[in-house]
NUKOLNU-793610 format. One record per residue (C-alpha): x, y, z; residue in three letters. Coordinates in Angstrom, 2 decimals. Each point is the difference from the previous one (the first is absolute). Example, Ala and Ser with C-alpha at 12.3 -4.5 7.8 and 13.67 -1.06 7.14 Angstrom:
BEGIN
(site (12.30 -4.50 7.80) "ALA")
(site (1.37 3.44 -0.66) "SER")
! end
This chain:
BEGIN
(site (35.04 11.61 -7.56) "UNK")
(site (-3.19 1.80 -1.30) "UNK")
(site (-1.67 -0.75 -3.13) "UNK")
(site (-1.18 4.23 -1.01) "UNK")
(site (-2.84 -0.02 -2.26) "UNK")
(site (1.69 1.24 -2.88) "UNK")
(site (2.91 -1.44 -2.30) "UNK")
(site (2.82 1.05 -1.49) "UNK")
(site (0.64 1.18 -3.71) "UNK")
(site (0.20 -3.40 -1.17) "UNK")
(site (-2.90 -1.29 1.96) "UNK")
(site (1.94 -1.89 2.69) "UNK")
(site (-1.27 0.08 3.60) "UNK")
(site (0.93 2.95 1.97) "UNK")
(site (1.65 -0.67 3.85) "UNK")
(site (0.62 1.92 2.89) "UNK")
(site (2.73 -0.88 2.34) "UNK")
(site (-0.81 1.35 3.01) "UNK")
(site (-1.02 -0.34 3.53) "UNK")
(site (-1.73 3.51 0.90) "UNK")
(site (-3.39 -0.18 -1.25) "UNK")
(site (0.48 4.03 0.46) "UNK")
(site (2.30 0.69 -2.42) "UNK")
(site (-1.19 2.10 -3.40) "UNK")
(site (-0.39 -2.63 -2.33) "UNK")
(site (-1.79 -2.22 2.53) "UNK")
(site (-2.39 2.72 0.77) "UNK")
(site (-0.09 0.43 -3.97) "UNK")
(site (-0.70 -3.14 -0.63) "UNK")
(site (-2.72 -0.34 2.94) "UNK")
(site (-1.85 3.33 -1.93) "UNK")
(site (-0.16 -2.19 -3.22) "UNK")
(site (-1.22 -2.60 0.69) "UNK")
(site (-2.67 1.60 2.35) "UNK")
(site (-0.76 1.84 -3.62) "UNK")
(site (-0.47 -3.28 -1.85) "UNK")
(site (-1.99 -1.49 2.61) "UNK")
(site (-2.24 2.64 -0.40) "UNK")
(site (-0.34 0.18 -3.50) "UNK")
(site (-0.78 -3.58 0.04) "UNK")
(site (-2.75 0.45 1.71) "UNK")
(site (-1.04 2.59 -2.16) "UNK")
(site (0.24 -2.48 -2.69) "UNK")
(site (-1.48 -2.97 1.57) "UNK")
(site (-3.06 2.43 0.22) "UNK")
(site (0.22 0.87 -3.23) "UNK")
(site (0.44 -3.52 -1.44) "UNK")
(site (-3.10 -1.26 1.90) "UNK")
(site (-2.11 3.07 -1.31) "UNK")
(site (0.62 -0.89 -3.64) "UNK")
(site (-0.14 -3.90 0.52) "UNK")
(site (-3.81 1.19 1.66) "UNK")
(site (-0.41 2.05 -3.02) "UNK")
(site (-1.66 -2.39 -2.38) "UNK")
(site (0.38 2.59 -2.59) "UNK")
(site (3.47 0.28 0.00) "UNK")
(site (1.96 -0.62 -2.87) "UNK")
(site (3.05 -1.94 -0.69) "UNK")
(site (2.42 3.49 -0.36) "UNK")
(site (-1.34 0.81 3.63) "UNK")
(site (0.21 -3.78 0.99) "UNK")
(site (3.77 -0.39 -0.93) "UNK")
(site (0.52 3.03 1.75) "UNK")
(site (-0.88 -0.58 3.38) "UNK")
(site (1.87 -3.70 -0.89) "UNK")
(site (2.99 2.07 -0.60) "UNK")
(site (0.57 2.02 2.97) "UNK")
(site (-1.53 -3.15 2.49) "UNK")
(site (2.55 -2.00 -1.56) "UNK")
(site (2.82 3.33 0.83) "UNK")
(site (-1.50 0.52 3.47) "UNK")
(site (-0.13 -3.60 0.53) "UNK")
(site (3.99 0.07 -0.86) "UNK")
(site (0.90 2.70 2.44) "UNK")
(site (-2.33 -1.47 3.31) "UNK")
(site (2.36 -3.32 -0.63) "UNK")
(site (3.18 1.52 0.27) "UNK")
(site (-1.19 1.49 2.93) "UNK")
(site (-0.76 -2.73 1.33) "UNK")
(site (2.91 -1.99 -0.84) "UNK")
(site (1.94 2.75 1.60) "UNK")
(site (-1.19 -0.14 3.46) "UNK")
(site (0.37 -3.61 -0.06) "UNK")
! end
């Protein structure tokens, strides 16, 4: 079983039940989370520019806390998934 990196409606984990790593949702599921690998890299980059901004304020502080803490989120599942 696959953890995807989305959920469901109600926020429950999301599986896939199969054993070709070819198959549509597979290859969907590979394309996503290559995206939010990518953006959270694009947000790690972003977080450390602010946190090297000594002028930044708390709005733009919280902000870059906000999507680390979403990126952050999505890298784990990943991970947990190819466990």
């Amino acid at each position: 079983m696959r953890l995807l990196p989305w959920t469901g409606v109600d926020g429950k984990p999301c599986y896939l039940s199969s054993d070709d790593p070819h198959s549509p949702l597979s290859r969907l599921a590979d394309d996503i989370e290559a995206a939010q690998l990518r953006s959270a890299q694009e947000v790690l980059a972003g977080a450390r520019a602010v946190l090297g901004d000594a002028k930044a304020g708390e709005r733009a502080v919280r902000f870059a806390l906000t999507r680390a803490t979403e990126s952050l989120a999505d890298v784990l599942r990943i991970a947990v998934s190819r466990r």
